[in-house]
C-alpha positions as CSV (number, residue, x, y, z in Angstrom):
1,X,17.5,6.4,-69.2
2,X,15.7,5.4,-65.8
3,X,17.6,6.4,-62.6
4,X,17.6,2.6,-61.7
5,X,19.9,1.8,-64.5
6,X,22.3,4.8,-64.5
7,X,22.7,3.6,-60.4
8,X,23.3,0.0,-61.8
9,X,25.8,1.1,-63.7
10,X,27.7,2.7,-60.9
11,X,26.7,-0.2,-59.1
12,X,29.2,-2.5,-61.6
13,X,31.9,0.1,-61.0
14,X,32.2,0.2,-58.0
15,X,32.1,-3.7,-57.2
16,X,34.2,-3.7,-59.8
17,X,37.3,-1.3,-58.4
18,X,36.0,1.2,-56.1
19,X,35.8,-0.5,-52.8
20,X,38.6,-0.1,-50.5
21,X,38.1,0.7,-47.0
22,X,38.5,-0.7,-43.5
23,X,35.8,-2.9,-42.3
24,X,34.8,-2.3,-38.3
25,X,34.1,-6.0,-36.4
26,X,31.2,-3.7,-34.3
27,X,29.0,-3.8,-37.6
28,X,27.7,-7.5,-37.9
29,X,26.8,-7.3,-41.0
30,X,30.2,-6.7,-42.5
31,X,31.9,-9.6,-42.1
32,X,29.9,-12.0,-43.9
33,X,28.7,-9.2,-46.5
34,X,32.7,-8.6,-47.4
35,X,33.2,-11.8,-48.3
36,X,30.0,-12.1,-50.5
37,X,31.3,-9.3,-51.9
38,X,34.3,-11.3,-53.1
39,X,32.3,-13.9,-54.7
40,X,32.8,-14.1,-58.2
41,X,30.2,-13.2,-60.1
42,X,28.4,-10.9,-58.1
43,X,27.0,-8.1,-59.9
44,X,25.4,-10.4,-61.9
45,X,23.3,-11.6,-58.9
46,X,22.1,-8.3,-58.4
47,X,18.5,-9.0,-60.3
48,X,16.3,-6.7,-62.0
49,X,14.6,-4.2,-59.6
50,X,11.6,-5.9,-57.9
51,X,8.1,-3.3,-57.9
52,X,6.8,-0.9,-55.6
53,X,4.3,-2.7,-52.8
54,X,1.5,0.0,-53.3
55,X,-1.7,-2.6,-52.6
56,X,-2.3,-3.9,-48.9
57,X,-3.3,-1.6,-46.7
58,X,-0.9,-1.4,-43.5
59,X,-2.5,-1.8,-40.6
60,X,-2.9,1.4,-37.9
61,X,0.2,1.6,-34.9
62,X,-1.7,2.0,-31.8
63,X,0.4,5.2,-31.6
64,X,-1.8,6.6,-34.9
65,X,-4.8,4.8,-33.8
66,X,-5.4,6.5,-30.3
67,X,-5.1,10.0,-31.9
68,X,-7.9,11.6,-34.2
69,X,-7.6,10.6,-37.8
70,X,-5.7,12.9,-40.3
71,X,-8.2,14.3,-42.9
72,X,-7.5,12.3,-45.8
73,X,-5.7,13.7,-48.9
74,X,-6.7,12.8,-52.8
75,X,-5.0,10.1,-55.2
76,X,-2.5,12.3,-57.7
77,X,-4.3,12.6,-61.1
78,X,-3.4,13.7,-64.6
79,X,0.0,15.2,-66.1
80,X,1.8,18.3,-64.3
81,X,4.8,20.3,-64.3
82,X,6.4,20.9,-60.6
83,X,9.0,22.8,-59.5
84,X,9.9,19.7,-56.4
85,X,8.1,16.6,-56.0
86,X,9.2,14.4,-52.9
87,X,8.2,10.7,-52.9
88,X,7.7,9.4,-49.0
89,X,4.9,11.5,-46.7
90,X,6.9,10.4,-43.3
91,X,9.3,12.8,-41.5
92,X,12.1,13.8,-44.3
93,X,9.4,14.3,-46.8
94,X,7.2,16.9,-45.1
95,X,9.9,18.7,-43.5
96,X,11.7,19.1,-46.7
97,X,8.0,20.1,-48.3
98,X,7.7,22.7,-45.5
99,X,11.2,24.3,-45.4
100,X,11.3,24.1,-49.8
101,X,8.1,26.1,-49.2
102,X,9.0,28.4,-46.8
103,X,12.0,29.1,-48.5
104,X,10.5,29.3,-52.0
105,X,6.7,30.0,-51.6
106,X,6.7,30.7,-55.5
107,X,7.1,27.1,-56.2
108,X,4.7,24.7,-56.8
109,X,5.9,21.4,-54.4
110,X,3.9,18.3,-54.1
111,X,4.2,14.8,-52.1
112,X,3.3,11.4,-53.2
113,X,3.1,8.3,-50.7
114,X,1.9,5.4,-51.6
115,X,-0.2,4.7,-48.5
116,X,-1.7,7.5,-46.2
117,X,0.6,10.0,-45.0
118,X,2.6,9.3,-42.5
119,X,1.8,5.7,-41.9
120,X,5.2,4.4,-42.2
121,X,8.0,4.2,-39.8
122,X,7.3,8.3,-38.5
123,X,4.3,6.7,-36.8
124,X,5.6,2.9,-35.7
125,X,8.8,4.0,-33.7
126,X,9.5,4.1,-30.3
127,X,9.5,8.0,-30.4
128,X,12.9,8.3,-28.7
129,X,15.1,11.0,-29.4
130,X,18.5,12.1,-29.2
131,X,21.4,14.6,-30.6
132,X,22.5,11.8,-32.3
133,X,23.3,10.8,-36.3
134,X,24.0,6.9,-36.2
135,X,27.0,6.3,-37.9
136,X,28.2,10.0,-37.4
137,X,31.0,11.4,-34.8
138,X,30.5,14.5,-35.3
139,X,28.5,15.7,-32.0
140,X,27.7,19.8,-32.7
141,X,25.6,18.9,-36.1
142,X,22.9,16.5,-34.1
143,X,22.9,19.3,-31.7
144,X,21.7,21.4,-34.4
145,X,19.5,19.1,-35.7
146,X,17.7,18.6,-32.1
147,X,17.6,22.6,-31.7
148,X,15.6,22.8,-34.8
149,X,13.2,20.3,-34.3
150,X,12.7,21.9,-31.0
151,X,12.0,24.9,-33.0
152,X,9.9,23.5,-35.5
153,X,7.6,21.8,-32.6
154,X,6.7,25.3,-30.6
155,X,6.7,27.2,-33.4
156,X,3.8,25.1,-35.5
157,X,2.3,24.4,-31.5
158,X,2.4,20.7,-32.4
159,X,1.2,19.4,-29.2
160,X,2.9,15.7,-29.1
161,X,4.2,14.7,-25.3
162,X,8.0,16.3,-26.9
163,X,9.2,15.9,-23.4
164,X,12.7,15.3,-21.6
165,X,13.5,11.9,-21.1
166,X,15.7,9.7,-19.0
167,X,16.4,6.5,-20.7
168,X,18.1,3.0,-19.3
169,X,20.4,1.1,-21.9
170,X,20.3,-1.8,-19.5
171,X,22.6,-4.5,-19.4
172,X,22.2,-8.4,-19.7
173,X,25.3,-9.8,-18.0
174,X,27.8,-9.1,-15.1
175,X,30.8,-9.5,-17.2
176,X,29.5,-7.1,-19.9
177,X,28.8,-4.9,-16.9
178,X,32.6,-4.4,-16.5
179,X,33.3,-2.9,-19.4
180,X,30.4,-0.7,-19.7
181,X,31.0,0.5,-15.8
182,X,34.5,1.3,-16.3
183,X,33.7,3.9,-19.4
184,X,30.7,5.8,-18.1
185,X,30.1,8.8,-20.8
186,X,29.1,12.5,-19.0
187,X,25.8,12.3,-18.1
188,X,25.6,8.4,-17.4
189,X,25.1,6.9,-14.1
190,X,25.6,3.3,-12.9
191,X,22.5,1.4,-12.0
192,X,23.0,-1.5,-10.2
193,X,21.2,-4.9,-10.6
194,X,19.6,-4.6,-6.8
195,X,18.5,-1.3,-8.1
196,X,16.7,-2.1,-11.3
197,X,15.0,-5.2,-9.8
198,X,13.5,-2.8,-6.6
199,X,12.5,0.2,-8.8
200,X,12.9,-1.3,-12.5
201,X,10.6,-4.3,-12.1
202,X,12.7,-6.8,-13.8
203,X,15.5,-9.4,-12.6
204,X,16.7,-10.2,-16.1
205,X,20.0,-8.0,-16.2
206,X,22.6,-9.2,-14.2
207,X,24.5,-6.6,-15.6
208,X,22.4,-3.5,-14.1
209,X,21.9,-0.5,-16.3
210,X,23.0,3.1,-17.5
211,X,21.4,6.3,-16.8
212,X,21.6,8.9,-18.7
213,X,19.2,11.8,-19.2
214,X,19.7,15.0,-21.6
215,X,17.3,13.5,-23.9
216,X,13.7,13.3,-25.7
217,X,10.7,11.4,-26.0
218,X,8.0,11.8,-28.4
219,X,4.5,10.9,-29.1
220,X,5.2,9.7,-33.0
221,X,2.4,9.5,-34.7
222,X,0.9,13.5,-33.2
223,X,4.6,14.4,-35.0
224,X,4.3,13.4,-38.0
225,X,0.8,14.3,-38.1
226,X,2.3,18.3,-36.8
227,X,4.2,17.9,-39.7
228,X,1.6,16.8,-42.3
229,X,-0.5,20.1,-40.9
230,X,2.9,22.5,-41.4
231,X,3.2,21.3,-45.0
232,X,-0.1,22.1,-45.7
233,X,-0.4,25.6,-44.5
234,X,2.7,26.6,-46.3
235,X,0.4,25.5,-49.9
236,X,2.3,22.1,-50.0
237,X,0.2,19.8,-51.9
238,X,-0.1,16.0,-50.6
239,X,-1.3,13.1,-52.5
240,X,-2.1,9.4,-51.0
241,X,-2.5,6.4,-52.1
242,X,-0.3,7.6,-55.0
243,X,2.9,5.5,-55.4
244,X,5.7,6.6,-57.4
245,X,6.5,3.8,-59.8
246,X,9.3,4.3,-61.5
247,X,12.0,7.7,-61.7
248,X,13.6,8.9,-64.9
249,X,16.8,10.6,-64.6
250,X,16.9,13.7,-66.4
251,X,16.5,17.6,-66.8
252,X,13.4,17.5,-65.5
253,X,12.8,14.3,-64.3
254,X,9.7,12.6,-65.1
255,X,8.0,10.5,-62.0
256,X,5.1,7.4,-63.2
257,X,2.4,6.7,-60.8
258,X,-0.6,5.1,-61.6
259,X,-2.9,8.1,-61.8
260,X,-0.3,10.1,-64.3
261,X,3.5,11.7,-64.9
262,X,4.9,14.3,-63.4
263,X,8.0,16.5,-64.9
264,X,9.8,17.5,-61.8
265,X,12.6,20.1,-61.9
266,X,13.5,18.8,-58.3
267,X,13.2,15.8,-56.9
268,X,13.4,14.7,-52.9
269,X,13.3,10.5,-52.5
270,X,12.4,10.3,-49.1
271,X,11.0,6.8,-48.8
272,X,13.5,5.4,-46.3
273,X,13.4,1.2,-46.0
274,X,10.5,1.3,-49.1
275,X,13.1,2.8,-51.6
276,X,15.1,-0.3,-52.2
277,X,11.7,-1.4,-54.2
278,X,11.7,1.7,-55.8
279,X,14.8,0.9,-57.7
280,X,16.7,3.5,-56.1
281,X,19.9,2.6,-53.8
282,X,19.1,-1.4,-53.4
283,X,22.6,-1.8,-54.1
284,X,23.5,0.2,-51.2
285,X,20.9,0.1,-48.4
286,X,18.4,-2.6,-47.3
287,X,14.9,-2.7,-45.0
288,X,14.8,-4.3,-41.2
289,X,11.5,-5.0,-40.0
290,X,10.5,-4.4,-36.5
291,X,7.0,-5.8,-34.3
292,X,5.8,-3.7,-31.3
293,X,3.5,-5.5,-29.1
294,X,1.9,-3.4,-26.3
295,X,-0.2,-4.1,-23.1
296,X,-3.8,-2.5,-22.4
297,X,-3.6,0.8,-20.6
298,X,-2.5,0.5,-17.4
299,X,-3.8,2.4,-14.5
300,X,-1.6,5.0,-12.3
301,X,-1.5,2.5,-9.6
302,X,0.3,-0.4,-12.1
303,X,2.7,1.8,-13.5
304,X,4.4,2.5,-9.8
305,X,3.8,-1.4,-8.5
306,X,5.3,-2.6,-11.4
307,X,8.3,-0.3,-11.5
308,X,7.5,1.6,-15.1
309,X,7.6,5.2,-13.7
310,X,11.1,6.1,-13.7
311,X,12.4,4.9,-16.8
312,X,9.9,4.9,-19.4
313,X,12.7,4.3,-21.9
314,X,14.5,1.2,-21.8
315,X,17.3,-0.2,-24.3
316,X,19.0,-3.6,-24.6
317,X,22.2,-2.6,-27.0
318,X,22.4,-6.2,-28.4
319,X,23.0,-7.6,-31.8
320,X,19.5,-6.8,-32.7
321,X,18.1,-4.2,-30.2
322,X,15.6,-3.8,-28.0
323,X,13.3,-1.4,-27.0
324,X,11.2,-0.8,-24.3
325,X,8.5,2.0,-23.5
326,X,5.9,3.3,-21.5
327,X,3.7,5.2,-23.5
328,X,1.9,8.7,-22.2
329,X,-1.5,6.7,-22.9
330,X,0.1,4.3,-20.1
331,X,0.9,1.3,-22.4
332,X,3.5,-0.9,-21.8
333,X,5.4,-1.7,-24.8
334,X,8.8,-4.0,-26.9
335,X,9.8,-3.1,-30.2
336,X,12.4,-5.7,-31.3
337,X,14.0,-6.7,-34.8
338,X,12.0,-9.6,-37.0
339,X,14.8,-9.6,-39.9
340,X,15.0,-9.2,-43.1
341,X,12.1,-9.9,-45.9
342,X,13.4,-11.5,-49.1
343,X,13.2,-8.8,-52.4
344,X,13.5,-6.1,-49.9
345,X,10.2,-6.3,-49.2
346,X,8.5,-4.2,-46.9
347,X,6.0,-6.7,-45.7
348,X,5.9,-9.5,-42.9
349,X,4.2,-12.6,-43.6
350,X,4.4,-14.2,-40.5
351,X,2.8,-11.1,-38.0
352,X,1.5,-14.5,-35.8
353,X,5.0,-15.3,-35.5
354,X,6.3,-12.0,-34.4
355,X,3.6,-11.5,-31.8
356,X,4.7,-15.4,-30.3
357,X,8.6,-13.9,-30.3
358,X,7.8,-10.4,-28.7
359,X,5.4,-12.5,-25.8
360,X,8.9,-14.4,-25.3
361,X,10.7,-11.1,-25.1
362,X,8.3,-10.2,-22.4
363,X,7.8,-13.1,-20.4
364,X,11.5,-12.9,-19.9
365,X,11.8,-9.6,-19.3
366,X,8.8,-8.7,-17.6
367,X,6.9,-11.9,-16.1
368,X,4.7,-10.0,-14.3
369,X,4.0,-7.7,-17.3
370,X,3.1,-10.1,-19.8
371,X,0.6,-12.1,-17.5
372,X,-1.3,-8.5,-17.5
373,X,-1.8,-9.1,-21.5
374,X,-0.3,-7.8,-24.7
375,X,-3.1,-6.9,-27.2
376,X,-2.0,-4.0,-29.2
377,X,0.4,-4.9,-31.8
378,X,2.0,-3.5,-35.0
379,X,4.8,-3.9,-37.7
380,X,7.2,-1.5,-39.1
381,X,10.0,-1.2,-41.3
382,X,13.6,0.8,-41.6
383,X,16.5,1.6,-44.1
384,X,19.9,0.6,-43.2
385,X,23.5,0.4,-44.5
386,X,26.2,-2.1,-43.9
387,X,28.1,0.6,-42.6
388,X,25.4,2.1,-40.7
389,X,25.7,5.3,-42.0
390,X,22.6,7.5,-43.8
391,X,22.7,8.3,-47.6
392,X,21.6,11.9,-48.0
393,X,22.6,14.0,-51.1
394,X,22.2,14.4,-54.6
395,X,22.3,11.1,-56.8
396,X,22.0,10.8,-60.8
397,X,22.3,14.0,-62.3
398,X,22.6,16.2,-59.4
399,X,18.8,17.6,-59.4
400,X,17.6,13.9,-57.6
401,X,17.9,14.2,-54.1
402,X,17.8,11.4,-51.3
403,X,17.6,11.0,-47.5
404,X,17.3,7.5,-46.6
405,X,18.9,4.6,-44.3
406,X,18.5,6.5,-41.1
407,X,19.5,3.3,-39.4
408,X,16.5,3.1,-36.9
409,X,17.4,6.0,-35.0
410,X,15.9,8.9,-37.4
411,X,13.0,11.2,-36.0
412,X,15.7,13.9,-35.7
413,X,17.7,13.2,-38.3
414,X,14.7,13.0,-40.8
415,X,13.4,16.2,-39.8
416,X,16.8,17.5,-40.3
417,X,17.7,16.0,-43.4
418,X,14.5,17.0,-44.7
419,X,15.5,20.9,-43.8
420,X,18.9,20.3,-45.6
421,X,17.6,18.6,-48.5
422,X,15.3,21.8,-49.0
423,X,18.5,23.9,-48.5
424,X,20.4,21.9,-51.4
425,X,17.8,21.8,-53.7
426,X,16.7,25.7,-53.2
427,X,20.1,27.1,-53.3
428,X,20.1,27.8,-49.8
429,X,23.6,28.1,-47.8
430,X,24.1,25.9,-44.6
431,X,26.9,24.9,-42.8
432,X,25.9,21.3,-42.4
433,X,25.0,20.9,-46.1
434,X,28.7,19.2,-46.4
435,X,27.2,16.3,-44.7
436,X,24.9,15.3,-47.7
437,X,27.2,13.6,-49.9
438,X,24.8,11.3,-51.6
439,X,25.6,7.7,-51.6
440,X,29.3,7.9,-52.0
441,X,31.7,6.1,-49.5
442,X,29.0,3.4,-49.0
443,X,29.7,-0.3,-49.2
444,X,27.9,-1.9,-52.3
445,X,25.6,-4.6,-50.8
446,X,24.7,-7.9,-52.5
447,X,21.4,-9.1,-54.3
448,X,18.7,-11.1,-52.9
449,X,20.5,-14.3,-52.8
450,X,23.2,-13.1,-50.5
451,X,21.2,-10.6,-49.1
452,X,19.3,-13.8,-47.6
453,X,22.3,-16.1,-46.9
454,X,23.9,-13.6,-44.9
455,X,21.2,-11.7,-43.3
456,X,17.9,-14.3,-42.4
457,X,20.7,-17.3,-40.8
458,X,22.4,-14.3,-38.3
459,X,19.2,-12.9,-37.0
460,X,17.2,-16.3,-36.3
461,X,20.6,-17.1,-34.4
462,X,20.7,-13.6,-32.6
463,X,17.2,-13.4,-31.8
464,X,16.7,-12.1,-28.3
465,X,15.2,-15.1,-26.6
């Protein structure tokens, strides 16, 4: 029986008589997605699982394409027996490859992406970090998590700008400003409006802005190429251009590509916002896609005139968030949400479009910076939850793993998961394995049909412009 329908089937359940917990107002998507919920009929609207987009090529982030090329790796070919195979080469797959590795170099472990590795979201982010799980109170196990990707970074020399950051979560109006004034975290300080327009560049936010530092940037792309490099030294095999097609629950499981099966004793599902397509969780989690648009390089002189060289990080904590960074190349860049594809697909089809809204974003913003010119620009995608929370854990029969949803905050969380997910599957003990509790606790989320009613009307009416 195929892992998509044993999930369906706990799908029915638990829309059936399973769901029963209290609903927070601060995530948007709830409210309409409860009462969808309620409709009758709704498992029924669920729909076959749509198939894995392994065609079009995805065109390079200008955070992959100013750094030399990663040697490319083979298509998968023929019929093997593996001891783990992990579908996804971002983040969570090569660190769990590396740490299942290190912590069982007698096993044979392999990873399958179905474009080149590490072209996904580990190379299209913002590359902002922070001791941080969205969705997650506790504060000691991000802590952890941040201490052993620190680790991971100077031990395997990755050089990739991994560098202390002070980040502005910036605020549009004065009466928001309140609020946010009157509970300043440890660490934060209040930056007034006069103060952001003088040494900010920008007039836009009434409200001033938050300092806070204690945190990390990252160039994403060198990362997740670090990674790809780790993996291989420890004898991890990696395969591109190789989608998974389907996953068969089972003792071993069997995996279909295109170039042949593999019997896997272990599996890892570590395609984030693609595993939806997959089959796997699209009851539970759905993708977000994101556009970056960036200027040329700027010179030195730029950077301080136009007021980019104190806070290279800058946040807007809206209904859809966005970002804004200067990169170490000196490019000036948004990253804001598009929306939500229909059949949880993982492709944009109006890019023209997104580039016209993130100019918008900028001319608003930063007048001054978009008259310069925005040329470089690139599309991503991530996994969320209604609740916002991560699935991580075993699903199926216990020896399919998955590490997913990170909620657009996940360069340390991937690496981290992808450490525990090696832990769980090679017996080894951690105190933060607890956390990986698979996809229980997790709202069941409509099909397509509501999936579009709810999702597309909110985010055309809560787009940042």
């Amino acid at each position: 029986m195929s892992l998509f329908m044993r999930l369906k089937d706990r799908q029915q359940h638990s829309i059936n008589g399973e769901v029963s917990m209290t609903i927070s107002r601060r995530k948007f998507l709830i409210g309409s997605g409860a009462t969808a919920l309620a409709a009758p009929g709704i498992a029924g609207l669920v729909g076959s699982r749509d198939k894995v987009e392994a065609g079009a090529e995805r065109a390079e982030s200008l955070w992959s394409a100013e750094i030399p090329s990663f040697p490319a790796q083979p298509m998968y070919q023929g019929d093997r027996k593996v001891d783990l195979a992990i579908v996804g080469g971002g983040y969570t797959g090569l660190a769990c490859a590396y740490y299942a590795k290190r912590f069982r170099p007698d096993w044979s472990v392999l990873v399958l992406d179905s474009h080149k590795i590490g072209s996904g979201a580990s190379s299209r982010n913002s590359g902002a970090i922070s001791p941080r799980y969205v969705g997650l109170n506790d504060t000691a196990m991000p802590q952890r998590g941040l201490d052993r990707l620190k680790d991971f970074v100077e031990r395997q020399e990755i050089d990739c700008d991994f560098l202390p950051a002070t980040n502005l979560r910036v605020i549009k109006t004065k009466s928001d400003a309140v609020g946010v004034r009157s509970s300043l975290r440890p660490g934060e300080k209040w930056i007034p409006p006069e103060e952001l327009r003088k040494q900010g560049g920008t007039s836009y936010y009434a409200g001033g802005a938050t300092e806070r530092s204690g945190l990390y940037k990252v160039h994403p792309a060198k990362l997740v190429v670090g990674h790809a490099k780790a993996a291989l030294k420890m004898g991890v095999e990696l395969f591109e251009h190789s989608p998974v097609m389907d996953v068969q629950s089972g003792k071993p499981a069997l995996l279909r590509t295109p170039g042949g099966e593999i019997s896997a004793k272990n599996v890892c599902i570590a395609s984030n916002a693609y595993t939806p397509r997959l089959g796997i969780l699209d009851y539970k989690m759905f993708p977000l896609h994101q556009y970056t648009f960036a200027t040329r390089k700027l010179t030195a002189l730029e950077i301080e005139s136009l007021g980019l060289n104190r806070w290279d990080l800058r946040f807007e904590q809206i209904a859809l968030p966005v970002t804004f960074r200067l990169m170490p190349s000196g490019h000036f860049f948004v990253r804001m949400v598009l929306g939500y594809a229909s059949n949880n697909s993982g492709q944009w089809s109006d890019i023209e479009g997104a580039k016209r809204l993130a100019k918008q974003v900028f001319e608003q913003r930063y007048p001054q910076i978009a008259d310069i010119g925005l040329v470089h620009g690139w599309h991503g995608v991530t996994g969320h939850t209604p609740l916002a929370k991560q699935i991580a854990g075993p699903i199926g029969d216990g020896n399919i793993h998955v590490s997913v949803a990170y909620n657009g905050s996940g360069i340390m969380p991937s690496h981290n998961n992808g450490y525990l997910t090696a832990c769980n599957i090679t017996g080894q003990t951690d105190q933060d394995l607890r956390f990986l509790t698979g996809d229980s606790g997790h709202l069941p989320f409509p099909g397509d049909f509501y999936r579009s009613l709810m999702l597309k009307p909110f985010m055309n009416l809560m787009t940042p412009v």
